[in-house]
C-alpha atoms as a printed R data frame, in Angstrom:
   type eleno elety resid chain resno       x      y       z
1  ATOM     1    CA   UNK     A     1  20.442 -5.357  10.765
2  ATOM     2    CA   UNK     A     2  19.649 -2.774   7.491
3  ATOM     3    CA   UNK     A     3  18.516 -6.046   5.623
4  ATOM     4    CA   UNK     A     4  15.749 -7.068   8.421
5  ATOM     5    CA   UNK     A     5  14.698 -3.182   8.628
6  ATOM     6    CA   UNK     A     6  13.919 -3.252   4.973
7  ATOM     7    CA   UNK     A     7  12.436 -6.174   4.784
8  ATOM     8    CA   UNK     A     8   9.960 -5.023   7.302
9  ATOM     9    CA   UNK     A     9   9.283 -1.839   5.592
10 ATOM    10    CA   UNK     A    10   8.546 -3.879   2.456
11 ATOM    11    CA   UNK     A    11   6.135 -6.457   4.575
12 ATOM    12    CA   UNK     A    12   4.373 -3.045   6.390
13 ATOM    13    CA   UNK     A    13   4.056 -1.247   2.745
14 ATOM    14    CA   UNK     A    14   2.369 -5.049   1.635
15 ATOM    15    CA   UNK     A    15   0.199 -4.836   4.238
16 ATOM    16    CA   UNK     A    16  -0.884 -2.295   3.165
17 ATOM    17    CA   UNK     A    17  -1.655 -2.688  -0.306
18 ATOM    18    CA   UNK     A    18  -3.164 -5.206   0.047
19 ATOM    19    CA   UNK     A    19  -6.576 -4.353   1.648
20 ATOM    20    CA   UNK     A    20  -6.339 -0.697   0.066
21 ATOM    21    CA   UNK     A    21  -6.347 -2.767  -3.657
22 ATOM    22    CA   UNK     A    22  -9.049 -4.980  -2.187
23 ATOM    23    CA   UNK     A    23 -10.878 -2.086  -1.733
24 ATOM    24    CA   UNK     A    24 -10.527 -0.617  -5.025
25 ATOM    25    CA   UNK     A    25 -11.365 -3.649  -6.873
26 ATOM    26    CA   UNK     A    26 -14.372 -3.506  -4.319
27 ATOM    27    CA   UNK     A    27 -15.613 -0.243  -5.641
28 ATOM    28    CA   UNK     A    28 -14.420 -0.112  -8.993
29 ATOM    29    CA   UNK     A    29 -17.570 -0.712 -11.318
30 ATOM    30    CA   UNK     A    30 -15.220 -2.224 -14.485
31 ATOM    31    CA   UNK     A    31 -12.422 -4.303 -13.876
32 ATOM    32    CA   UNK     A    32  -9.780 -4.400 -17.036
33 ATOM    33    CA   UNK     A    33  -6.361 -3.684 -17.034
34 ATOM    34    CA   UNK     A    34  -6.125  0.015 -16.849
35 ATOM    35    CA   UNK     A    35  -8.438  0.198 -13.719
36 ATOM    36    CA   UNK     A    36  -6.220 -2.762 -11.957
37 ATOM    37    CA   UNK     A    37  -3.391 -0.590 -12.706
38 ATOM    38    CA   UNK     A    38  -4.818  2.755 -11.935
39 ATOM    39    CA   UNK     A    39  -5.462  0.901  -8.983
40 ATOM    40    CA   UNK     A    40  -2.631 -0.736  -7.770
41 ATOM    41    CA   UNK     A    41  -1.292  2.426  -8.148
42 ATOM    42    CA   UNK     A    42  -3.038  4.494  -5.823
43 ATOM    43    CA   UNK     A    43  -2.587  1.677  -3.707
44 ATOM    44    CA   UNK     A    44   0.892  2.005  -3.681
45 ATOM    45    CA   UNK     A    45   0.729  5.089  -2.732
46 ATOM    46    CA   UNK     A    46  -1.692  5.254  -0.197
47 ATOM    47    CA   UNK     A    47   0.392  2.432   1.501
48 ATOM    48    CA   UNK     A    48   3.668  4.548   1.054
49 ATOM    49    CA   UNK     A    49   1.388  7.605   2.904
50 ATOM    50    CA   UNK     A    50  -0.053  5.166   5.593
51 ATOM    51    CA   UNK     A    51   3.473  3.900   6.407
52 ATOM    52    CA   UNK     A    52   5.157  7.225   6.530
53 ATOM    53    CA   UNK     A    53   1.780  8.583   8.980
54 ATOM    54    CA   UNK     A    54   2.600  6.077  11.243
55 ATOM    55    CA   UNK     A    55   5.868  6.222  11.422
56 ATOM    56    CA   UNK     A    56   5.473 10.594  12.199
57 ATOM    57    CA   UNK     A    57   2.924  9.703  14.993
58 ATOM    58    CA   UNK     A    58   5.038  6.265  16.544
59 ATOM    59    CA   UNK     A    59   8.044  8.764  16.040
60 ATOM    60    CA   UNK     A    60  10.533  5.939  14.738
């Protein structure tokens, strides 16, 4: 049961990093490797921040 929780925290996190990196790479004027990894980044962590926000206000 910890093993399918997990895996759907990693599958919430991915979803969403991946339209926050979209985003960035959207916006972002220069794409080389230090802005896709200053992006990914503060993907990551806008996807950790989204996940944990929802997770306060679902109260799970």
């Amino acid at each position: 049961m910890k093993g399918r929780r997990t895996l759907l925290a990693v599958a919430e996190v991915a979803a969403w990093w991946v339209p926050t990196a979209a985003l960035w790479l959207v916006l972002v004027s220069t794409v080389d490797t230090l802005e896709l990894a200053v992006g990914a980044g503060a993907s990551a962590v806008a996807a950790l921040v989204a996940r944990g926000a929802r997770r306060a206000v679902s109260g799970r």
